[in-house]
C-alpha positions, -999 to 999 in steps of 0.1 A, spaced: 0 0 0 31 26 13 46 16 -25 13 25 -40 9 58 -26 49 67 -38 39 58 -71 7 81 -70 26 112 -56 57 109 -89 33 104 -113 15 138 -101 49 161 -89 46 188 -110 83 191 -108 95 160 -127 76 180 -162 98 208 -153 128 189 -147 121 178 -182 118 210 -198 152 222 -184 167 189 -200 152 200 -232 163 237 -233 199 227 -220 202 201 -258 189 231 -272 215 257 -261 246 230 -262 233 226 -301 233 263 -308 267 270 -291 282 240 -314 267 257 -345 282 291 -335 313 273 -329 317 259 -364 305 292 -379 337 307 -403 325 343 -394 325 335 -359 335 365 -343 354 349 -312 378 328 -337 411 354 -351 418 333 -385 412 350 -417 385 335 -435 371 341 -472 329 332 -477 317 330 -513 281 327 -519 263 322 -549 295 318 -571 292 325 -603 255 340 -602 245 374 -604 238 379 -569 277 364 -561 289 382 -527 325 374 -511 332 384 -476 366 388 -463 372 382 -424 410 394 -414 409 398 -379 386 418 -363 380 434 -402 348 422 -422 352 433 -457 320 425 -476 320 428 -520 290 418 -538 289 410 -578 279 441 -604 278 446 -638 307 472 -640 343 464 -655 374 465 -637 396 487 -652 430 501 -642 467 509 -652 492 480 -656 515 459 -682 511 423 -694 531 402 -669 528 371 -686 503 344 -700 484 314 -677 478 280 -692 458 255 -684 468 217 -683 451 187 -689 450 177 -655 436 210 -643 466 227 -632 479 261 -643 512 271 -656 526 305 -657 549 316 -679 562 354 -671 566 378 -700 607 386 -709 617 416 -697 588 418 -664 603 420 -631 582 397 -604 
């Protein structure tokens, strides 16, 4: 009868469906600290990281983490342009890699 009564008063403790919910929000927080910790642009980590998205597309933005720096360049429709000389010509091999062969007369 005394086991009966034991039994009675767990299964109506409102406490053990709290205890519950804290065991559910601590999973949650432990999964969103892992995912902030794999995060390139985490701001606690000093590395330099480079994030393309979209590559290739019209909407294509880089950003640039050095440091504390975020640098962030998105994709337009305007030309480069600038002053420079030829420094050489890039080839590409068969098995994907590049060669570069510098123009006579260019310093590096």
């Amino acid at each position: 009868m005394a086991l009966e009564v034991l039994k009675e008063d767990e299964e109506l403790d409102p406490i053990l469906s709290v205890v519950n919910l804290v065991d559910v929000f601590l999973v949650v927080i432990v999964a969103l600290m892992m995912m902030l910790a794999i995060n390139p642009l985490n701001p606690l980590v000093a590395d330099n990281v480079m994030v393309i998205t979209n590559p290739g597309e019209d909407n294509m933005e880089i950003l640039i983490k050095d440091g504390q720096r975020l640098e962030r360049f998105q994709a337009s429709d305007e030309i480069g342009e600038g002053e420079g000389i030829r420094a050489g010509i890039t080839y590409r091999m068969r098995d994907g890699s590049f060669v570069y062969v510098p123009e006579p007369g260019v310093e590096p």
